[in-house]
C-alpha positions in Angstrom: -11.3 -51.4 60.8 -8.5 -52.2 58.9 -7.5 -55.4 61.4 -10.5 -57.4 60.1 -9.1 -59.2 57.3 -9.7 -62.6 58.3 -12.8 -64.4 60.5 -10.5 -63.6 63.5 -9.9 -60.2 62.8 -14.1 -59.3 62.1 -15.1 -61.6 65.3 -13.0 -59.7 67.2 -14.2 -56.1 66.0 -17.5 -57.7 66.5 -17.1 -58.3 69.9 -15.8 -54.4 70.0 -18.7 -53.5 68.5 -18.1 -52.7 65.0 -20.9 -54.4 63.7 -22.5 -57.7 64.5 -24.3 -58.3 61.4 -21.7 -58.5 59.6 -19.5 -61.2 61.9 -22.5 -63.2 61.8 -22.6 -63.3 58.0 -19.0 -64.5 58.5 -19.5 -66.9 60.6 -22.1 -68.7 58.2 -19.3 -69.3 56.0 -16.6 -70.6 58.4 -18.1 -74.2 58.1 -17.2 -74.2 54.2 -14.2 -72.1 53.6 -10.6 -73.1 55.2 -8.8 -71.0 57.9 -5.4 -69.8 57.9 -3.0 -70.9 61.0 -3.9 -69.6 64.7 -2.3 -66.3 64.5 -2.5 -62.6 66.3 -4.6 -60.0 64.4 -2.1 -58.2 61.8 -1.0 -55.0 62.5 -2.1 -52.7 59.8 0.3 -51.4 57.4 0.7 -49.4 54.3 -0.4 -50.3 50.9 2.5 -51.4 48.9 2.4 -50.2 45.4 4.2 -52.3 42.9 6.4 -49.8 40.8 6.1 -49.1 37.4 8.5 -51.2 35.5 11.2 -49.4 33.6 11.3 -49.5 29.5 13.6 -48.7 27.1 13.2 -47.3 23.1 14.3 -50.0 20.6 14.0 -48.6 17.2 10.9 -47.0 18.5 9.7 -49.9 20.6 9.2 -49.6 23.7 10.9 -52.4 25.1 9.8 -54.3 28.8 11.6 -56.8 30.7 10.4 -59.2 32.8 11.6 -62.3 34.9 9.7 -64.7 36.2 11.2 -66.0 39.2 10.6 -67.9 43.1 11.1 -65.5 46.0 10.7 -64.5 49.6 7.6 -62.4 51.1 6.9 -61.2 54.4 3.0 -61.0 54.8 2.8 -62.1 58.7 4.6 -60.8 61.9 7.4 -63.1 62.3 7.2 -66.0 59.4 8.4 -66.1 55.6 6.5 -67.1 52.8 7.9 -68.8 49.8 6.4 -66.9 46.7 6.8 -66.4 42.5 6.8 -63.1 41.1 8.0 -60.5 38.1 10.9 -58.9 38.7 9.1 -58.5 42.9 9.2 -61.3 45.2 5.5 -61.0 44.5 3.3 -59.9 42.3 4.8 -57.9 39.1 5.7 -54.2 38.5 2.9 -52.4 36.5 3.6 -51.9 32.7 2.3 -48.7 31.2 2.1 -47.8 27.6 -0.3 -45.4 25.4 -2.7 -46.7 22.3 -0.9 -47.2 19.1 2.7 -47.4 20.8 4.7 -50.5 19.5 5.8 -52.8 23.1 7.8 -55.5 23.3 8.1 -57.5 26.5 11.1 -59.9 27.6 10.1 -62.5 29.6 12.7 -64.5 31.4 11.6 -68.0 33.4 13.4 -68.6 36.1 10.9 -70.6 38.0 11.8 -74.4 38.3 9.0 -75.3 35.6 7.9 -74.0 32.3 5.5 -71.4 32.4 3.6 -69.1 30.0 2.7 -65.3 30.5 -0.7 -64.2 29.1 -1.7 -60.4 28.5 -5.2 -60.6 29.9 -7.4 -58.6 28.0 -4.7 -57.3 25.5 -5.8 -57.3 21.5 -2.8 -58.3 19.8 -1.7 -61.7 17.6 -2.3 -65.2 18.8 1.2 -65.7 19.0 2.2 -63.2 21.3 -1.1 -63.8 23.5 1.1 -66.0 25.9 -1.9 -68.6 26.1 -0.6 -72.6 27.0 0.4 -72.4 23.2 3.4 -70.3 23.8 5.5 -72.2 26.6 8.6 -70.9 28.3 11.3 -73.4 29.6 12.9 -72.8 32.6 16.2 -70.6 31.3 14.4 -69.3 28.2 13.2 -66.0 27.6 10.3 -65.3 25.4 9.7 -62.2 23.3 6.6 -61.3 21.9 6.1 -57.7 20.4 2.4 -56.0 19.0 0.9 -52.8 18.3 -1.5 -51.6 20.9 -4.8 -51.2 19.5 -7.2 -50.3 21.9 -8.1 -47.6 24.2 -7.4 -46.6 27.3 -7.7 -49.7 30.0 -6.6 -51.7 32.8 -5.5 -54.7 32.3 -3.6 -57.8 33.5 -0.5 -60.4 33.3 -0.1 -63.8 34.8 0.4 -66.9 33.9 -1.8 -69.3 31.7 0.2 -73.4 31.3 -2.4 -75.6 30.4 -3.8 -77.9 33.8 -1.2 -75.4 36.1 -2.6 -71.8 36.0 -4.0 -71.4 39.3 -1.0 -72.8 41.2 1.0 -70.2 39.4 -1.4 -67.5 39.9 -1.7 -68.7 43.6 2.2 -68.5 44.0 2.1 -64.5 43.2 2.4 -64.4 39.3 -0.1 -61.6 38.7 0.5 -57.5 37.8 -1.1 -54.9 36.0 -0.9 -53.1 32.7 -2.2 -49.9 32.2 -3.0 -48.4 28.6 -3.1 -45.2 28.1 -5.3 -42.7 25.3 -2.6 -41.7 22.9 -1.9 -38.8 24.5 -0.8 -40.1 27.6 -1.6 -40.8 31.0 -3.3 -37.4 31.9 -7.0 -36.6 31.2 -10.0 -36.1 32.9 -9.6 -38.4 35.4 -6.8 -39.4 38.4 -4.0 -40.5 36.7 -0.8 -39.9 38.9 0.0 -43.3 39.9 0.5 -43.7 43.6 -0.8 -40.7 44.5 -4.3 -40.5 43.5 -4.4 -43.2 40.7 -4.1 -46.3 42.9 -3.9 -50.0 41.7 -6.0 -52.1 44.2 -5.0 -55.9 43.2 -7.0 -57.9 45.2 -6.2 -61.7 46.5 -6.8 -64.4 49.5 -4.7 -67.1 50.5 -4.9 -69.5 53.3 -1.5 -69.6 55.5 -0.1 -72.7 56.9 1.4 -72.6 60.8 5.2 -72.4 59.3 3.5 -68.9 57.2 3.9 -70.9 53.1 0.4 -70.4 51.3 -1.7 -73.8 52.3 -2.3 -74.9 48.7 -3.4 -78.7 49.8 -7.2 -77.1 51.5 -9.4 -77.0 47.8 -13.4 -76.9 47.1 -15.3 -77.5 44.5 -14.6 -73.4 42.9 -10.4 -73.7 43.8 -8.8 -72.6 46.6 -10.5 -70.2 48.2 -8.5 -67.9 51.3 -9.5 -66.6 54.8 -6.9 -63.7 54.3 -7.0 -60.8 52.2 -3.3 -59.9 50.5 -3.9 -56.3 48.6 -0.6 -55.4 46.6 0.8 -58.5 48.3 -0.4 -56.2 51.8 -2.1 -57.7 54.7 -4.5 -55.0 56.5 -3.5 -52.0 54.2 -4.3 -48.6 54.5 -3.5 -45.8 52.2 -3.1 -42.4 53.6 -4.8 -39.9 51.0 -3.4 -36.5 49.7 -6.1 -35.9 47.4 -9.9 -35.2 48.1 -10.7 -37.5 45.0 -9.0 -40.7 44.1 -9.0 -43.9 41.8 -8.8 -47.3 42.5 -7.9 -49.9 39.8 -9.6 -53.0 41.1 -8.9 -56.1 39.8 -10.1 -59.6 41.6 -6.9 -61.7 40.8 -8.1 -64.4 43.2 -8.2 -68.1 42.0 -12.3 -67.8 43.1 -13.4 -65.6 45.4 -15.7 -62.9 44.1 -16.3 -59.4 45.9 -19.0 -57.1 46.1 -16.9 -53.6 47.1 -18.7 -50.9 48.7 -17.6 -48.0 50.5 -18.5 -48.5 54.6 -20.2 -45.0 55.0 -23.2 -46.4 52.3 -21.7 -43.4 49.8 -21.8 -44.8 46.2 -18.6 -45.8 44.0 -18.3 -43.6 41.0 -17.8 -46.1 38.2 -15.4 -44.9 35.2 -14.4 -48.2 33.3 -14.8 -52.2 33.6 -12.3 -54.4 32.0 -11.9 -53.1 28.3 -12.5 -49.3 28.5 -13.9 -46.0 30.1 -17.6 -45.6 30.4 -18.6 -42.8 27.9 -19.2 -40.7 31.4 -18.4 -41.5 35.5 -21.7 -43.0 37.1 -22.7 -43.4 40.7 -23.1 -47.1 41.9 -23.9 -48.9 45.3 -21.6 -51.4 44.6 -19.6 -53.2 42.2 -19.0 -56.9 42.0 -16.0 -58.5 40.4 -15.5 -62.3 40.1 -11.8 -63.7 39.1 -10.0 -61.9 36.3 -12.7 -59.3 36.1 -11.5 -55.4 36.5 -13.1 -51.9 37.4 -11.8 -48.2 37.9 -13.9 -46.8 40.9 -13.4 -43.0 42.0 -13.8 -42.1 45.8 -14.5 -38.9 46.7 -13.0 -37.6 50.8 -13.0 -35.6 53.2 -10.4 -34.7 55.2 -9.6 -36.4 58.1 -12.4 -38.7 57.5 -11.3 -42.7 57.0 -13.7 -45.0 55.3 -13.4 -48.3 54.5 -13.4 -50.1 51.1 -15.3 -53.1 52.0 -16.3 -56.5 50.2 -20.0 -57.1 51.2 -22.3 -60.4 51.0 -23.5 -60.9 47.6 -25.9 -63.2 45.2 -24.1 -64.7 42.7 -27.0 -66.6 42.1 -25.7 -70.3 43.3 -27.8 -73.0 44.6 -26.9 -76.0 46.5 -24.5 -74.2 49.1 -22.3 -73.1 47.0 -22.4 -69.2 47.6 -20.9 -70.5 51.1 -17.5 -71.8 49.2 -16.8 -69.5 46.9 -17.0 -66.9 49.8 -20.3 -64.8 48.9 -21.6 -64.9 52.4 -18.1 -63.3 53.6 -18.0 -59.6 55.1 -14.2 -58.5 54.4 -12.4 -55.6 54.9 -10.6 -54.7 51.8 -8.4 -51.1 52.2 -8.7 -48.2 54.2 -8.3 -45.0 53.0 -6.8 -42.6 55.4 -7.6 -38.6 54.0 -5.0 -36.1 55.4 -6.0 -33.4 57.6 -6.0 -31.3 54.2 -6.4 -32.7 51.0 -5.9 -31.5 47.4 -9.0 -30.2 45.8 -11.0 -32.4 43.4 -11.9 -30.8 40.3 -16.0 -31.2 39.0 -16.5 -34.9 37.8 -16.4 -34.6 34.2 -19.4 -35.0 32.3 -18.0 -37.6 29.5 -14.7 -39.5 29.1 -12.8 -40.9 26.0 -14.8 -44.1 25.4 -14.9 -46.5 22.2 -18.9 -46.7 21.7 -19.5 -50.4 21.6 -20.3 -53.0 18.7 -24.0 -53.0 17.8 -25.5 -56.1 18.1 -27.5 -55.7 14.6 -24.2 -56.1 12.6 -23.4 -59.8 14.1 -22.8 -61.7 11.5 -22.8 -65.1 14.1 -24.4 -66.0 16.9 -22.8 -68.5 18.9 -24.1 -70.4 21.5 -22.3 -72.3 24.3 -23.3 -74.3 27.8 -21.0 -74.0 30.8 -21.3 -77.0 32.8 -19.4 -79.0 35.1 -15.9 -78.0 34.3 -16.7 -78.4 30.7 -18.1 -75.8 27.3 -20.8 -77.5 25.5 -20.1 -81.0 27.0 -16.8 -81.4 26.0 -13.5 -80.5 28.4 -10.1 -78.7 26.7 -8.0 -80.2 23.6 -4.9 -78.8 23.6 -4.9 -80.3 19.7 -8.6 -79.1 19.1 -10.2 -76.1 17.3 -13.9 -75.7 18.3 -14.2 -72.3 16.5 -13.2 -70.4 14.1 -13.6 -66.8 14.0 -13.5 -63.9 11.3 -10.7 -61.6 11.7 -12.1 -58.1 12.8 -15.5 -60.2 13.3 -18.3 -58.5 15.7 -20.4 -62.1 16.8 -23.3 -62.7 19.3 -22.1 -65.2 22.3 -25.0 -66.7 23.6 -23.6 -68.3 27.4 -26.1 -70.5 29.4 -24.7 -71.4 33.1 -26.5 -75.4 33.1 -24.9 -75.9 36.1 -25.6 -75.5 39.8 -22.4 -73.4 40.6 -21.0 -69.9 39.5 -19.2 -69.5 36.3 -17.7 -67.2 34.2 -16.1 -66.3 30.6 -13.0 -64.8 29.7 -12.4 -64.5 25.6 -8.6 -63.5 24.5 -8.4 -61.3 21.5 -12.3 -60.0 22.0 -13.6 -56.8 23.9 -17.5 -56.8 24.3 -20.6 -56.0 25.5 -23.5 -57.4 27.9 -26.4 -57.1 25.9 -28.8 -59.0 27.6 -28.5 -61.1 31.4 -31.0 -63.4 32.5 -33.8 -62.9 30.4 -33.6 -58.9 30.3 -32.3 -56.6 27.6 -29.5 -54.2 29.2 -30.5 -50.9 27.6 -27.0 -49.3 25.6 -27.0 -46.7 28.3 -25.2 -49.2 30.7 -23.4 -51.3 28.6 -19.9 -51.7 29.6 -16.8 -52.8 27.8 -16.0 -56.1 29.1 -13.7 -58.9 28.3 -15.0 -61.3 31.1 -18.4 -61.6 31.8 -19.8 -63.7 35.1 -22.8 -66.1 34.4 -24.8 -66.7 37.3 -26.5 -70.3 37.3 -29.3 -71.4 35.3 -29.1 -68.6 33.4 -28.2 -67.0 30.0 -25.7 -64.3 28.8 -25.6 -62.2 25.6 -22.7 -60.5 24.8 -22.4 -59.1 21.3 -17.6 -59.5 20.9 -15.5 -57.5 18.5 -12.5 -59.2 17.2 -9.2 -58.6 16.5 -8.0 -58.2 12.7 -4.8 -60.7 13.2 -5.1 -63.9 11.3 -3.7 -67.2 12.1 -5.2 -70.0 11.1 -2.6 -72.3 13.0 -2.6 -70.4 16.4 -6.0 -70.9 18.7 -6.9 -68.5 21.3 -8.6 -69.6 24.7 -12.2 -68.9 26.0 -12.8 -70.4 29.7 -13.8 -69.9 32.9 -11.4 -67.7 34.9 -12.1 -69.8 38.2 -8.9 -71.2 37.8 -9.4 -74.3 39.0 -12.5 -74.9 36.6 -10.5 -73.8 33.3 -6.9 -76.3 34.9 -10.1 -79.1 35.2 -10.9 -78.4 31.1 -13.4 -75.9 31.7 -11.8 -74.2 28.4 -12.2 -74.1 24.7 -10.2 -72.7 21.6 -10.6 -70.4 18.6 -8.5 -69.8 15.8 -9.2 -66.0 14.1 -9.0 -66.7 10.2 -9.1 -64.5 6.9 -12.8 -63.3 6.0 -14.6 -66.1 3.7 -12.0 -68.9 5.3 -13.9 -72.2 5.1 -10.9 -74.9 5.6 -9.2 -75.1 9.0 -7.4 -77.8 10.3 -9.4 -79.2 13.4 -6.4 -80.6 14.8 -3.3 -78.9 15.6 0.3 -79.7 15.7 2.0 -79.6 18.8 -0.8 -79.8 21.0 1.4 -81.4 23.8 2.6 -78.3 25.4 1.7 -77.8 29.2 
């Protein structure tokens, strides 16, 4: 199972009979989406899981460093790929710190350009939100430094220059950060990481003959990959020591979106989306995550038994053809999960977990509304010297977000955690509300989120909101807020130093 990570790979375990619905799904997409280089199937190997980076005390900060720099990865059997990556040839290590801890992070560019490095998802001031407003020169190193205020999540770094973020991203600059409850890592659920709390970063590239990532082969949604890299892994598999399990997804691909499912039909047990815990674990078929979105599934085995986290078809709601370039017809293998011949017990799910119970809607004081179209917000593409809103600090506001446009789109705020309240047309009862920080749109259709705020004023320093289909937000497909004091009425529409990027 864990060979079939590109069209090769699934027609060939469909012509061994694993299962020829699914190749022919596939194949339906292999007119649209680019292939990698002629190559044998990869051998499967084990899922490589980025460390955790190391962290000092600084006066009682905990202090991170990171460097951004080119390097050297071996995906395929006998080629080298040139890469970008924290501190890993690849990827990043994962940075892990606990609700109300003060963190500083050093961060080092030595890439041959300027860069920025965003903290995706992360509350905290606009200055340290490492948005195209806080450039780093090639030989700088940029410190930012904030209080965590938010509960337990998983979250994301990677890079964010204005017109350049996906060919950073695409390059490798990507890794987690974990929060923690302020008591630490343990709790109710998995939380020894590598062992039974596993991070699951998902990408796709397309691989040129010579092995380099083909970045040349773009559609309409980005660039869009035949091949499946999983902790910078090709055909990974994780051998299990423990009869229950949790898997940090996160879709850090420039466009793709995937629809995971466990191959033996069981459900996912879903136990947090981007911003936070559920208030308890819930059984789900499936659970689909476009770019930038995140969710902590739990997998219960039994020994000896593999099963297969798979990506499955799915409707994102696209017209004119465009499910088949964004890769939503595509059947792909994602990791398998290998259970020893005798496994660690699981302990009874538990019946709630620590969970922030979300803004109501009836104590909005805005509603804003906004159009997604093609590659711009309301009409108009990104300003790097333009505010188009202006938020109250600590704020909770409706965001009304209508999809006009015939393709797949969706929203990432900085500084805001949220809530779907309503999705094409239907109310989502508070029951399954989720905490979310980005929030897929399909098209033709509207989106109500009711956003909570952060507190941090600065009038002078914008945020971002934009689609996280990279290539839509480096096209303009991007807006900017500034958070001001309550009862602010005068804010300077244009802002210095808008050149950066």
């Amino acid at each position: 199972m864990s060979r079939a990570f590109t069209r090769r790979g699934f027609l060939a375990s469909v012509l061994a009979g694993a299962g020829a619905a699914a190749g022919g799904i596939l194949l339906q997409s292999c007119a649209t989406l680019p292939e990698s280089a002629p190559r044998p199937a990869p051998a499967p190997r084990p899922l490589a899981i980025p460390p955790l980076a190391p962290s000092t005390s600084d006066g009682g900060v905990r202090t991170f460093r990171l460097t951004a720099a080119p390097g050297d990865s071996g995906f395929l059997a006998g080629a080298r790929t040139p890469t970008w990556g924290y501190d890993l040839p690849f990827g990043g290590p994962t940075l892990r710190a606990a609700r109300g801890e003060r963190v500083r992070v050093h961060v080092t560019n030595r890439l041959p350009e300027t860069t920025t490095t965003h903290w995706h998802g992360m509350t905290l001031p606009a200055v340290m939100d490492g948005g195209p407003h806080q450039p780093i020169e090639p030989g700088a190193t940029w410190s930012p430094e904030w209080t965590i205020e938010q509960p337990a999540a998983t979250l994301w770094y990677h890079p964010h220059p204005h017109g350049h973020t996906e060919r950073h991203v695409h390059r490798g600059l990507a890794g987690l950060f974990l929060i923690d409850d302020a008591a630490g890592a343990g709790g109710p659920l998995p939380h020894r990481y590598g062992v039974d709390d596993l991070p699951v970063v998902v990408t796709d590239r397309v691989f040129t003959a010579d092995g380099s990532f083909d970045e040349t082969r773009r559609n309409a949604h980005g660039l869009v990959g035949d091949t499946l890299l999983v902790n910078g892994t090709v055909a990974p598999y994780h051998v299990a020591t423990t009869a229950r399990i949790r898997l940090r997804l996160l879709n850090a691909s420039s466009a793709r979106c995937y629809r995971f499912a466990r191959s033996d039909e069981r459900p996912l047990v879903l136990a947090g989306t981007d911003s936070g815990l559920l208030a308890a674990p819930r059984p789900v078929p499936d659970v689909l995550l476009t770019p930038g979105e995140r969710a902590e599934v739990l997998l219960d085995l039994e020994p000896a038994r593999p099963v297969v986290l798979r990506s499955l078809p799915q409707d994102l709601g696209a017209v004119s053809g465009n499910e088949r370039s964004i890769g939503a017809l595509d059947t792909l293998d994602v990791l398998q999960i290998r259970p020893a011949a005798e496994l660690e017990p699981a302990p009874p799910l538990p019946a709630a977990l620590p969970h922030d119970p979300g803004p109501d809607p009836a104590t909005a004081t805005t509603v804003r509304r906004f159009e997604l179209g093609n590659n711009t917000i309301n009409g108009r593409t990104m300003d790097m010297s333009r505010v188009d809103e202006v938020v109250p600090a600590g704020a909770t506001e409706v965001w009304e977000l209508t999809n006009v446009h015939s393709r797949p789109h969706n929203l990432h705020v900085h500084d805001a955690r949220g809530q779907v309240i309503e999705a094409g047309g239907r109310a989502v009862p508070p029951e399954l509300r989720t905490w979310k920080d980005t929030v897929y749109v399909p098209p033709r259709t509207t989106t109500r989120l009711v956003l909570r705020f952060g507190r941090h004023a600065d009038p002078a320093t914008p945020y971002m909101y934009h689609c996280h289909l990279l290539y839509h937000e480096d096209q303009g497909m991007m807006g900017q807020f500034v958070v001001a004091p309550p009862g602010t009425t005068e804010v300077p529409p244009i802002l210095a130093g808008g050149d950066h990027g």
